[in-house]
Structures are given as C-alpha cells and as structure tokens.
N, C-alpha and C positions, 0 to 999 in steps of 0.2 A: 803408245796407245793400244789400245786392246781393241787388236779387228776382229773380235768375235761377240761382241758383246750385243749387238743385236745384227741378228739375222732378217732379209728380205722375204716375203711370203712368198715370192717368185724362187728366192735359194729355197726356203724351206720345202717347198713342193718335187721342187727339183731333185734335194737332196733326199728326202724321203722316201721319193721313189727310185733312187737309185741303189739307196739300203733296203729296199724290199726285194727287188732284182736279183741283186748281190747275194744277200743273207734271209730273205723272206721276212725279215722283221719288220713290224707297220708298227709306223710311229704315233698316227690319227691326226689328230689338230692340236694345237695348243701343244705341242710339245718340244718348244725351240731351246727350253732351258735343258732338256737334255744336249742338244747339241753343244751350246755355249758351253756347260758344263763337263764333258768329256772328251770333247776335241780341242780344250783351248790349250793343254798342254803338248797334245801332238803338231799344231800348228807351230806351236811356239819353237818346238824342236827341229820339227822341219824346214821352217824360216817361210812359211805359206800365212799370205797376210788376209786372205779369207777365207771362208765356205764357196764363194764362186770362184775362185783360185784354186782350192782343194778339187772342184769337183769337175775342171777344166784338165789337171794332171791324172785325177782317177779314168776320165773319160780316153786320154791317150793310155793309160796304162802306165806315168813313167812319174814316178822310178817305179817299180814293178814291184816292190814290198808295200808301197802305200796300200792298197787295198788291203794287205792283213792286218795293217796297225789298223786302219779307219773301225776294221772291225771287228780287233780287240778294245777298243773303245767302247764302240756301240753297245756290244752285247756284254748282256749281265753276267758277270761272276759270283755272285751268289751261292753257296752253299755248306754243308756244316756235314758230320758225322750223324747216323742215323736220322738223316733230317724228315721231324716229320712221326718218328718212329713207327707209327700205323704201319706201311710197306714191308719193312724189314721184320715185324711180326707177322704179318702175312706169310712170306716165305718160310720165315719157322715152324709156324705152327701146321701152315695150310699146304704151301707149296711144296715146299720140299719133302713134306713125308708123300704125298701123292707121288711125289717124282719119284721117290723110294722105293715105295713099293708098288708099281705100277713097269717105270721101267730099267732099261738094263744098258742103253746107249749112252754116251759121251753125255752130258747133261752144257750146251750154249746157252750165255747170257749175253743179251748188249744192254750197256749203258750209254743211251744219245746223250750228247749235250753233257760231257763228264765235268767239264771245268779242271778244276784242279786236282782233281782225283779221288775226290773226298768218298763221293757213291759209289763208283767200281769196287774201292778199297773196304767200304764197308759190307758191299755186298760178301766179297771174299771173306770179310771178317765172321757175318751171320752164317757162311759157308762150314765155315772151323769150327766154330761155333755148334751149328748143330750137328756135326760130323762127330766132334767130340761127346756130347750128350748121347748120339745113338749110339755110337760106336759102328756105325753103318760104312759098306768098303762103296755104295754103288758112286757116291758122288766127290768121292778122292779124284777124279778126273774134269770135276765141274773147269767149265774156261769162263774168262768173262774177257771179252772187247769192250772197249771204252773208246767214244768215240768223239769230238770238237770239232767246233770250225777254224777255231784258235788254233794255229800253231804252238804260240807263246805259251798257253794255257795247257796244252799238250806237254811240254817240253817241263814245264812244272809239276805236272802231275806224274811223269815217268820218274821224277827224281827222288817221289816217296818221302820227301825232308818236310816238318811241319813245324813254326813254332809253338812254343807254351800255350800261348791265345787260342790258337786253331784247334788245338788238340783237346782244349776244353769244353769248345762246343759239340757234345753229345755222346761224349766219353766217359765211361764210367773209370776207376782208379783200375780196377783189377783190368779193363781192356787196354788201358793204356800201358801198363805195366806188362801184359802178356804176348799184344800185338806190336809196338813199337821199343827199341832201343835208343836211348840218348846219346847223343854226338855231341858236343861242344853249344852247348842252348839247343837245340836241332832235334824233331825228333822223328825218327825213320822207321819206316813200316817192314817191320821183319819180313824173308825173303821167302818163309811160307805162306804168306798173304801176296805177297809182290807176281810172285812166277807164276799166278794162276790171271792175271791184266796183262792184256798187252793191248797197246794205244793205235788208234791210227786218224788222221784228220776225215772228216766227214761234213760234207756239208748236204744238210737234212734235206735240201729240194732236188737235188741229184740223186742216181741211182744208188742203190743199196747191194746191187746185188754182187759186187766187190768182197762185201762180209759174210756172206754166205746164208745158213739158216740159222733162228734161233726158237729158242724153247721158252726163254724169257726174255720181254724188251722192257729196260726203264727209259720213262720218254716223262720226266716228272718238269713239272714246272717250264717248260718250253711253251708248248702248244700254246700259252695265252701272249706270243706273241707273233702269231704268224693270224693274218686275215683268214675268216671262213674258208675258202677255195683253198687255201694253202695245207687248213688242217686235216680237211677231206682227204685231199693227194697224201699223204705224207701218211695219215691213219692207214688208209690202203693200200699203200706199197709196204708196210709194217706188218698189215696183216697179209701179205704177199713174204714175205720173209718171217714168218712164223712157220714152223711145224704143226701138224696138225693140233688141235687142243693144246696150245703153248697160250702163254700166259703174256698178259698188258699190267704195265703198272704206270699211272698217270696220277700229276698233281693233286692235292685234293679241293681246286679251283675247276681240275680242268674234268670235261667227260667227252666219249663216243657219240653222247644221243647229239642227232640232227648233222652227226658228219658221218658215221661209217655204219653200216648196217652188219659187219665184218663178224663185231665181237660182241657176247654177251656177259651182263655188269653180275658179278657174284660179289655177293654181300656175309661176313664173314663176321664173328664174334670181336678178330683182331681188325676186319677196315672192310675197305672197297677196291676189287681187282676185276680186271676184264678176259675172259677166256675166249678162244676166236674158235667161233663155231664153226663146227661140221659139215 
C-alpha cells in the first residue's frame, strides 16, 4: 500500500512548516502533490511508512542524514547552460568590461543555489570567453564560489561529468567542443573552466559571511521560493557581502522592488541587472 498517497491537512501544515524552518522554502496551500510526489521514493527506501513518521524521526534528528535527503527531495534541481541567456550577456558586454577598465583587484563571484554546477561552470565559461576576445590580463584571476544546500547536488556538481542531454541544453557546437572533453558517453569540463569553482554547502537563511566578499552575486531563480520576510533577509545580508558597486543578478520572475531598498535596477540593451548602491 502506498502510505503516501494522501496526506492529513494537520501533516501537511506541520510538514510545511518544518521545510520552511529547515530550508526557507514555502510550499502555500494546495501543494500536497508535491510532497506525495517527491518523498514517496525516499520513504520507500527508508522503510518510513508516512509523512507523520518522516516528521517524528526529522524532529529527533535520527538518523541524522534524513534531513539532507528530505531536502534534496524538496528543493528544485532545475537548470541548464546559459539558462535564460539575458545574464551571461549582461556580463559580456556590460559587466565585465566596467570590471576591466575600471578595476585592478582579484575580481569574486558567488553563484547561490548552484545545483549541479551548470551556472558557476558557465559563468567560468563567459569568463574565457571574453578573456579571449579582449585579450585583457585584469580578470585571468576571476574566482567563482558556488554555493547548495544539497550536499548530493554539491558532490555532482564538483565532478564536472555531464551527459549528451545535459550538454545540449544551451550549448552551442563550438562551446562544447572547446570547453568540455568526452570520457566514455560522459562529458567533462576542461580544467581551465574547472580550477577557477570551488563548491562549498550553503544554506541561504544562515550567515554568509563564511564566504567572504563578492563583486558579483547570482541568486537566479531561488527567491520565488522563500516567503516575503525571507527574501527581505537574504537580499540584505547579499547586499552586506557585496563590495561597494558590485553587481546582483536575479531571475527574470524575480525583483528588489518592495524587499530591499539596497540595490538599484540598471536596465541594459542585453537584460536587467541590479547594482548596490552607494
């Protein structure tokens, strides 16, 4: 019998509010078929015969890996190569020549919420990219962090292997052919893209200042799912870990106005990016 198949309004609330606690993610109403749908396999492995079972072992803590699976479940993995590509023109054309000729320091990036490594990697990628085209020495030292709440998703993403499918979405022939080498089906992100990421677990409503400062934050496609209060906190402790005039890059669902007074919205031929004012 499948003890997941429907859920009590008493678990669902329960449970809901224990994933916003956890991970800040707000599920709303109506939204039990996600649960049914992404825990019935973790239950099933666990040998946990409900959601008030599940949420009786999270509450002791035991086994002590449950919380990470519950919320590699939960939270979306979602993402592609230049996803979106608005952003990563941005940086082309916009950002990174200001960063050129303007400054002369170490140039930090974070990528929140990396998943599988898709964004850090192509950020690197737009890196080489226009390094190549100027021929410019200032940002041969660009770093990029990439940050998850995933473990799992973490440990995927440091291992740079992708298949044929993945590599389609948002790859042009010549990038694939210049940034990755094939392995056995497998394709791996050569180690001048690779050595400029390095991962670390992050969970967004916790302190940041672990990572130190950055010059550029992508924070794409998250914020639509953390409640008001949540995105407030989290915009402003971002633009707390910004350098002066450092740059925002958010979804193109999500925005600042009505949560952070921080940053101002600059509107650009290639998109929409947020600069943290003065």
């Amino acid at each position: 019998m499948d003890m997941i198949s429907n859920i009590a309004p008493n678990e669902y609330k329960k449970f809901s509010n224990f994933l916003e606690k956890a991970c800040g993610i707000t599920l709303g109403d109506g939204k039990e078929y996600l649960i049914t749908s992404r825990l019935r396999k973790l239950l099933r492995d666990e040998k946990i015969a409900s959601v008030a079972e599940l949420l009786t072992a999270l509450e002791l803590g035991e086994p002590r890996y449950l919380l990470g699976l519950v919320i590699d479940a939960m939270t979306t993995n979602e993402t592609s190569w230049f996803r979106d590509r608005s952003p990563f023109e941005v940086l082309e054309k916009d950002v990174f020549p200001l960063w050129d000729s303007d400054r002369k320091k170490q140039c930090k990036i974070w990528s929140a919420a990396c998943s599988s490594g898709q964004e850090p990697y192509t950020i690197s990628i737009a890196l080489s990219e226009y390094v190549a085209l100027t021929a410019t020495t200032n940002l041969n030292s660009a770093s990029i962090i990439a940050t998850d709440i995933s473990a799992s998703m973490l440990e995927e993403a440091k291992q740079a292997e992708y298949d044929e499918n993945i590599l389609g979405r948002g790859l042009s022939l010549n990038q694939k052919q210049q940034f990755f080498t094939e392995s056995d089906g497998r394709w791996i992100v050569v180690n001048a893209i690779r050595q400029r990421v390095n991962f670390k677990e992050q969970n967004l409503l916790l302190s940041y200042d672990g990572l130190g400062k950055f010059d550029i934050i992508f924070c794409r496609n998250v914020l639509i799912y953390f409640a008001a209060q949540r995105k407030t906190d989290i915009l402003n402790r971002m633009a707390k870990a910004l350098n002066p005039g450092g740059f925002l890059f958010l979804g193109a669902s999500e925005t600042v106005t009505g949560y952070s007074d921080s940053f101002e919205m600059i509107r650009s031929a290639s998109g929409v990016y947020y600069r943290l004012k003065n």
